[in-house]
SEMISE-799826 format. One record per residue (C-alpha): residue in three letters; z, x, y. Coordinates in steps of 0.05 Angstrom, whole numbers, padded with zeros to 5 digits, always signed. Layout:
N
alaZXY
...
// end
This chain:
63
unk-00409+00655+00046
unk-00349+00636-00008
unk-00339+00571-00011
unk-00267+00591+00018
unk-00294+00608+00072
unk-00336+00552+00083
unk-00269+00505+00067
unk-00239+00544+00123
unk-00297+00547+00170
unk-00293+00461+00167
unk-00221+00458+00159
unk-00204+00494+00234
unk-00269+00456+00266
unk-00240+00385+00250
unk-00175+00412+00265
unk-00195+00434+00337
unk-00228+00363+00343
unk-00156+00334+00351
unk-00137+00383+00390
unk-00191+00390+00449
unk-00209+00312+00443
unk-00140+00277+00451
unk-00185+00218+00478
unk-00192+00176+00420
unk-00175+00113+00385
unk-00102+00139+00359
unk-00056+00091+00407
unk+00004+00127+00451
unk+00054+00142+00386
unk-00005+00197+00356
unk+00013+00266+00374
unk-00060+00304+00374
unk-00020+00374+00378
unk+00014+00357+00328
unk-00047+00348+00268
unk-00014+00392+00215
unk-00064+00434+00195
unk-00053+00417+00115
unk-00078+00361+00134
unk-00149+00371+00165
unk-00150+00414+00105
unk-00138+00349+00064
unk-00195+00318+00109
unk-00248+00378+00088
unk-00231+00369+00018
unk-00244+00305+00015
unk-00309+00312+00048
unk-00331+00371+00010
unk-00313+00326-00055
unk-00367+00266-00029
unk-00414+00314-00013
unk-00419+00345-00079
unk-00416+00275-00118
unk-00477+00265-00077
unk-00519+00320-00092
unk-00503+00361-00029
unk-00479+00430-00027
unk-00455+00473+00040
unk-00502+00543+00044
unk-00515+00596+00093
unk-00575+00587+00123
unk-00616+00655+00108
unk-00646+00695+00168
// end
């Protein structure tokens, strides 16, 4: 797996986070539909960018 695709694969799971769990902490004035995408992708970077300072690395499990 490219690690594209595994940017993408994280990127659209934390974006349908906001989407299908509108139930958290954001207050009335936070539009979950409205999560620009860009910026989950912001969020994966970010994480990806710890991880890897860290020591960790994303792979495809074998099998």
């Amino acid at each position: 797996m490219s690690e594209q695709a595994i940017e993408t694969l994280i990127t659209n799971a934390i974006h349908s986070a906001f989407i299908k769990y509108p139930e958290g902490d954001g207050g009335p004035n936070l539009d979950y539909e409205r999560i620009a995408p860009d910026q989950s992708a912001h969020i994966t970077r970010a994480i990806l960018q710890d991880l890897a300072a860290n020591g960790y690395q994303v792979v495809k499990k074998g099998g």
